[in-house]
C-alpha positions, 0 to 999 in steps of 0.5 A: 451905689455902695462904692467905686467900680473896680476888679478884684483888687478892691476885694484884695484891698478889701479882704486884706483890710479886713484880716489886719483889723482882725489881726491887730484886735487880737494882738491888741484886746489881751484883756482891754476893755472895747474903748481902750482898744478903739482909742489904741488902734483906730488911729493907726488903722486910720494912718493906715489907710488914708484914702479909706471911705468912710473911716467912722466904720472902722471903729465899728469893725474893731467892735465887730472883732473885739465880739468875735473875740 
């Protein structure tokens, strides 16, 4: 499988992970190369959320949102 079994609040937790990670790009990227915005925020987002699977993904989603600009 790709995860626990749960109810909505997986889609809530997952939903809202993925508009912090969104917001905390845009505030941060002001010009950054890709890099310098992973060094900056992967840690935070890591602190942030500490029992996350797979925590690798997250600089993967930082990338994804530094794309979309």
């Amino acid at each position: 499988g790709h995860g626990d079994l749960g109810g909505a609040e997986i889609l809530t937790g997952v939903r809202d992970y993925i508009l912090d990670v969104a917001a905390r790009v845009k505030a941060a990227a002001g010009g950054k190369d890709e890099e310098a915005v992973i060094a900056e925020l992967a840690p935070a987002i890591r602190a942030a959320y500490p029992d996350w699977h797979f925590p690798e993904w997250i600089d993967f989603a930082i990338r994804y949102h530094m794309a979309r600009g």
